[in-house]
C-alpha positions as CSV (number, residue, x, y, z in Angstrom):
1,X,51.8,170.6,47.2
2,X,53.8,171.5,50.1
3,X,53.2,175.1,50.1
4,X,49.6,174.8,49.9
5,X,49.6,172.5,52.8
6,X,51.6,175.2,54.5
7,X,49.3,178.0,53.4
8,X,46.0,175.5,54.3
9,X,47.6,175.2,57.6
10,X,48.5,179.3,58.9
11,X,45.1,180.0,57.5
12,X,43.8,178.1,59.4
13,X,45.4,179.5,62.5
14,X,44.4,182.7,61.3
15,X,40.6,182.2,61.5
16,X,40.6,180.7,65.2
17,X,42.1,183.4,66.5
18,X,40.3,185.3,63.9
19,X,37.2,183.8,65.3
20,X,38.0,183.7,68.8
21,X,38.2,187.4,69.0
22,X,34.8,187.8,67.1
23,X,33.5,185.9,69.4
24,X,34.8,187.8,72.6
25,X,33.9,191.0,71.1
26,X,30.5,189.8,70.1
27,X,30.2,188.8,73.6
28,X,30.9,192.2,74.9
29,X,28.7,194.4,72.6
30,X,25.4,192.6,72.7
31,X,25.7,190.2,76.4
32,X,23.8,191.4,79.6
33,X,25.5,193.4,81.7
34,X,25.8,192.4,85.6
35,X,27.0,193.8,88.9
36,X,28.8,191.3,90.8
37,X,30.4,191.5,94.6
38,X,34.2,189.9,95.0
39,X,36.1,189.1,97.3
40,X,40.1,189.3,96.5
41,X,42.7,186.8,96.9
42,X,46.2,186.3,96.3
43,X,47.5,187.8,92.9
44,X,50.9,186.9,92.2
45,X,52.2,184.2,89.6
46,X,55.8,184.6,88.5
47,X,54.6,182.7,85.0
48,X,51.7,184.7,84.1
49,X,52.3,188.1,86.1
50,X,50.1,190.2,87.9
51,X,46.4,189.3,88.2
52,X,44.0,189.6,90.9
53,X,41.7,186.2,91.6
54,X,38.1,187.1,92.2
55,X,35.9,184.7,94.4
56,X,32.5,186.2,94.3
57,X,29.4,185.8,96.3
58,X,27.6,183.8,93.8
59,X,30.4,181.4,94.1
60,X,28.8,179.4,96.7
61,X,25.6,178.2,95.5
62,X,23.7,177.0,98.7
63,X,22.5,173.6,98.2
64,X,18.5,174.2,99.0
65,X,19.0,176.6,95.8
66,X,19.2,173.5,93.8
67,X,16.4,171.6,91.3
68,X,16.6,168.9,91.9
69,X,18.3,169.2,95.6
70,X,21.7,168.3,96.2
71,X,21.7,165.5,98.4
72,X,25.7,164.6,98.3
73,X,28.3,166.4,96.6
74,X,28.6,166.9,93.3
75,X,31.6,165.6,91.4
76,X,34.6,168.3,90.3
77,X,33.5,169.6,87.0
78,X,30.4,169.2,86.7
79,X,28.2,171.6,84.5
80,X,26.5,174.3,86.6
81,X,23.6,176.3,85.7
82,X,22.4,179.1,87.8
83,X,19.5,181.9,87.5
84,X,20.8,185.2,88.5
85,X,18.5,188.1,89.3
86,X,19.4,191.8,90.4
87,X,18.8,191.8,94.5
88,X,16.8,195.1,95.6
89,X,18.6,198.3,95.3
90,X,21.8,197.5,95.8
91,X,22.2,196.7,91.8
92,X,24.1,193.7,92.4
93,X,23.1,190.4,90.6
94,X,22.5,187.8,93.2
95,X,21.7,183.8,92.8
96,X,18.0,182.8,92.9
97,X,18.2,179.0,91.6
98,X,20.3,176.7,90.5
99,X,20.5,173.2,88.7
100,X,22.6,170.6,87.0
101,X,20.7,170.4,83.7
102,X,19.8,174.1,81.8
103,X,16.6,175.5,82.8
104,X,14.6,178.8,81.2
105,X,14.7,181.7,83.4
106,X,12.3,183.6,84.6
107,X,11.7,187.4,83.4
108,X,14.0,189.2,85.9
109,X,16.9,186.2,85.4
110,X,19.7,185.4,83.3
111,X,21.5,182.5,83.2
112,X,25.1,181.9,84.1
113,X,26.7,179.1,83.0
114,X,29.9,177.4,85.6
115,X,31.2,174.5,86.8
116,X,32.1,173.2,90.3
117,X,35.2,173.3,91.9
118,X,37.7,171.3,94.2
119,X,36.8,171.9,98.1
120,X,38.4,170.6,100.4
121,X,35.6,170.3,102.9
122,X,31.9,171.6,102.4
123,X,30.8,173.5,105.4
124,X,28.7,175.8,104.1
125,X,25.9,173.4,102.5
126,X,26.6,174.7,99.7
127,X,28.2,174.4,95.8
128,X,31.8,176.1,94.8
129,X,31.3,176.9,91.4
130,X,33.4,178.5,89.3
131,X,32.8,180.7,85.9
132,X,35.3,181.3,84.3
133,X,36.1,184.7,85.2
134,X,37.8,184.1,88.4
135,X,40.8,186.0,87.1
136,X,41.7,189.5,85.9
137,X,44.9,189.9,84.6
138,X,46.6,193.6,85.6
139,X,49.3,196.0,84.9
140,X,52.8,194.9,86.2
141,X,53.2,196.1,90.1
142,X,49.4,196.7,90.3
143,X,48.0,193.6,91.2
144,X,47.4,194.0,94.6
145,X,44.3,196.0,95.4
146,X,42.8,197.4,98.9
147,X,39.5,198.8,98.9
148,X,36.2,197.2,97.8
149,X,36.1,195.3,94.2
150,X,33.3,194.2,92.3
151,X,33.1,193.0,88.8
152,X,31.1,194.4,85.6
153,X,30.2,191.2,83.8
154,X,28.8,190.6,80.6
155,X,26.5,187.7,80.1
156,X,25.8,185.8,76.3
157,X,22.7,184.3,76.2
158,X,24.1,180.8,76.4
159,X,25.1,181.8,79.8
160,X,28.9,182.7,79.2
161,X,30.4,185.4,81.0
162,X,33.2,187.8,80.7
163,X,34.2,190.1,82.9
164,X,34.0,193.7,81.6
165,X,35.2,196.0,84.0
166,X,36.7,195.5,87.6
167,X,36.0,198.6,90.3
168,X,38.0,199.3,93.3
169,X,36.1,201.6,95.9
170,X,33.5,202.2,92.8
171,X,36.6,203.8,90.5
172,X,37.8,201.4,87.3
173,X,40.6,199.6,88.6
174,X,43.5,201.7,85.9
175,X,42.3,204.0,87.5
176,X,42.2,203.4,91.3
177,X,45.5,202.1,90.7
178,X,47.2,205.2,89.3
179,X,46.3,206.9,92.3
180,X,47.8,205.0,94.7
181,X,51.4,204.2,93.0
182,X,54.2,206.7,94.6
């Protein structure tokens, strides 16, 4: 009994991560694919190594974007949806709406799917939201890029995102940084 317990038990450990990889891959073959401007900040953690935090330009929702408008702020956490659409010719996806409670988009829009953050004071009029790819984990000694980032993301239809690929100055990151180690 014990050993059936035992073998109940790593399979099921298998299929999560099993499945959770499905899932990411899944993610990355048939999602939409977006353009997305960053800004960098710090990248050092001694626990988790080298990555480089993104804060992007969609990350601050202003609050006459919002259906219904946003009359006081919104509590930490809470669930974020937000019609993206590519702005002009510059190929970057920018944010056209934005609500509490899902909406469908329009032709030109996908939905991305956050939630918002702590700030310490608001500004801006506007919404810090964060979507889960606000972190890009690097090769040791690498995580400190100069130049100009933005993001490749890929978009499931239920509004998740993963990031794809990261460019500095336009080149893939690898790459960019393999050209300016000694």
């Amino acid at each position: 009994m014990k050993n059936k317990l035992l073998i109940l038990v790593f399979a099921l450990q298998a299929a999560w991560v099993l499945g959770t990889v499905v899932r990411q891959e899944n993610l990355l073959r048939v999602g939409q694919v977006v353009l997305l401007e960053t800004q960098p900040v710090d990248p050092r953690d001694p626990l988790r190594g080298d990555y480089v935090r993104l804060n992007y330009k969609i990350s601050d929702v202003p609050a006459n974007l919002f259906t219904p408008p946003v009359k006081t702020e919104l509590s930490y956490g809470t669930k974020i949806f937000v019609a993206l659409a590519p702005a002009g010719t510059n190929r970057f996806y920018e944010v056209t709406r934005a609500s509490s409670a899902g909406f469908t988009p329009a032709t030109n829009e996908i939905i991305l799917r956050g939630k918002t953050a702590w700030s310490w004071r608001n500004r801006t009029n506007s919404v810090h939201v964060e979507y889960g790819i606000e972190q890009y984990f690097v090769a040791e000694g690498t995580g400190n890029p100069h130049g100009k980032l933005t993001v490749q993301a890929v978009v499931s239809k239920s509004g998740r995102a993963n990031i794809k690929e990261v460019f500095v100055d336009g080149k893939p990151y690898a790459e960019a940084m393999r050209e300016k180690l000694p």
